[in-house]
N, C-alpha and C positions, 0 to 999 in steps of 0.2 A: 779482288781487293780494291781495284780502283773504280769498281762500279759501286763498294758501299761507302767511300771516302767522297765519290761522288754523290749519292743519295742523302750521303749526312749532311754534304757542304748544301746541297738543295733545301733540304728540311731547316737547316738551320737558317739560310737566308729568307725561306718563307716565315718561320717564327720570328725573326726579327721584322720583318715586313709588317704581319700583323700586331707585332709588339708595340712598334712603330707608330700606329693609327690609335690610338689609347694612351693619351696620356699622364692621365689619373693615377694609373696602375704604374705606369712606369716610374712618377717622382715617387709613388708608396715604395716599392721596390730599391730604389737607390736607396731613400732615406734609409728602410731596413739593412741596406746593404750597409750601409756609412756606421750606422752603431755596432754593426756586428764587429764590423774593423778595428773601430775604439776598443770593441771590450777584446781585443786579440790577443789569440794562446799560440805563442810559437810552433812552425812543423818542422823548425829547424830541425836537420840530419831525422825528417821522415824520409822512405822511399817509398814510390812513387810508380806505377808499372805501365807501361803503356803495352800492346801487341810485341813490339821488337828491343823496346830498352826497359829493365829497371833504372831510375833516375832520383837520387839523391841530393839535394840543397843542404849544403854541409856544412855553411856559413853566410851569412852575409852583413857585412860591415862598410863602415865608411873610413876613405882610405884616402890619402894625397894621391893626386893622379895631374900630374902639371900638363898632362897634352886635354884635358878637359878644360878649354878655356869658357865653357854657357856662362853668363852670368846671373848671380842667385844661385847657383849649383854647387852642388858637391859629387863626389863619385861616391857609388855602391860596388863594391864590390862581391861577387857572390860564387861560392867556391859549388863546386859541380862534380859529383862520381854517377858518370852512366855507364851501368853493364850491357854489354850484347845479349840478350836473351834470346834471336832466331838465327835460326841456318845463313842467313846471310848477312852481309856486308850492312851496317845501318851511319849516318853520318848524324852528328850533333854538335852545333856548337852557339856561341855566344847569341846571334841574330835569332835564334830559337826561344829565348828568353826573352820578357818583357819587364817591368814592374808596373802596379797599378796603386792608386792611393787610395783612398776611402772614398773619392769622391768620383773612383772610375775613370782619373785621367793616367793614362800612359807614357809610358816613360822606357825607350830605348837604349840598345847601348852604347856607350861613349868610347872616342878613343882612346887605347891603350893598345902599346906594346905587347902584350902579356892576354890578350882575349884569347879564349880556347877556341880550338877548334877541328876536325880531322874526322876520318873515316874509323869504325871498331868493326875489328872484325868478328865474329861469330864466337861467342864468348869470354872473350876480351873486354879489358873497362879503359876508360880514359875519365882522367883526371885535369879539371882547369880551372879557371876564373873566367868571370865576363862582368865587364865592368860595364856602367850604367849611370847616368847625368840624372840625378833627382833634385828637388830643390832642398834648398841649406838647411830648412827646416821641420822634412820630413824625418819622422824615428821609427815607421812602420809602414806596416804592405803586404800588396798579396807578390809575391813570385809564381810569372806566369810563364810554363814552355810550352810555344805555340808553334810547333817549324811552321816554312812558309807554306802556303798553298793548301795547309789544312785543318777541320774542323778538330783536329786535336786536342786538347786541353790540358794540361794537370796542374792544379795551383798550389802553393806553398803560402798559408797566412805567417809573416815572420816581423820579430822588432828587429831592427837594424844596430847594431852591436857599435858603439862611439857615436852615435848619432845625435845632433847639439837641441836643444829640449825649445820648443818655440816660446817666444813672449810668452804666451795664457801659462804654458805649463809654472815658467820661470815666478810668473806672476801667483798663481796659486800658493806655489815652494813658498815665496816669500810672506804669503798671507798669513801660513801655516806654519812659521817658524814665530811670525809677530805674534799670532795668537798664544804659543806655545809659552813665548817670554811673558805677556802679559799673563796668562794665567799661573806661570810660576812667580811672578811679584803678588799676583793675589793670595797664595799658596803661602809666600813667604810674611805676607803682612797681618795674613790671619795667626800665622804661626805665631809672629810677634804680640800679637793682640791676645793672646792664648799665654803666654808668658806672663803678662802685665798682671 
């Protein structure tokens, strides 16, 4: 097991290595990556399997969390069911989770009271939160569980549940309700002209 955890962490640093040397492909690649995110479909409460846990994203929302002092931030908070799936002992918790935004920047977790965290034993689930410093005007993301030390993966695309809508969005809203009013006075003038 620790010889192919080892050959993936190799392979994967050489892909990035030569991913690294090409830059062309890399900004195509973000930019694809960045619209796929805008146009994002909840996995909220998918699960999720790895070799020793089934792992569930059951929530995630924005939540008051007063030991989060970043500024421009708000907390995420994101609720977690992983089963034991192997014969032995597996541990998961908060630090195993990341968030990412569309534009690939990372986002760990924040202090709180209340972060998960513990040993499951072989068929056994644990249930928690892990709370996480995004900024104030983030409303979506990938939810990423990464434990440390390996090339692991599983991502969760999710919209963030109370999360506050930035300028453009607010801006749009407002464009789109003006429009709405003005084409109901033209709606109502014709109607009136239609009377006469």
């Amino acid at each position: 097991m620790k010889k192919l955890l080892i050959s993936v962490a190799i392979l994967t640093g050489l892909s990035m290595a030569l991913a690294g040397c090409s830059n062309s492909k890399k900004t195509t690649n973000t930019t694809q990556e960045s619209s796929e995110i805008l146009n994002i479909q909840s996995e909220i409460g998918e699960t999720k399997k790895t070799e020793n846990l089934e792992i569930t994203v059951e929530a995630a929302k924005i939540v008051d969390n007063p030991l989060n002092t970043d500024l421009g931030k708000t907390t995420l908070e994101v609720k977690v069911k992983a089963k034991n799936i192997s014969e032995e002992e597996q541990d998961i918790g908060t630090p195993d989770f990341k968030i990412l935004d569309a534009k690939g920047n990372e986002y760990k977790f924040t202090s709180s009271e209340d972060n998960f965290g513990d040993v499951i034993e072989p068929g056994k689930t644990l249930e928690g939160a892990g709370y996480y410093s995004i900024p104030n005007d983030m409303t979506s993301g990938v939810i990423v569980y990464n434990p440390f030390q390996t090339a692991l993966q599983l991502k969760w695309e999710a919209e963030f549940e109370g999360a506050r809508k930035t300028a453009k969005q607010d801006s749009k809203e407002k464009m789109s309700k003006e429009a709405k009013h003005e084409e109901n006075k033209s709606s109502q003038a014709s109607t009136e002209n239609t009377k006469k």
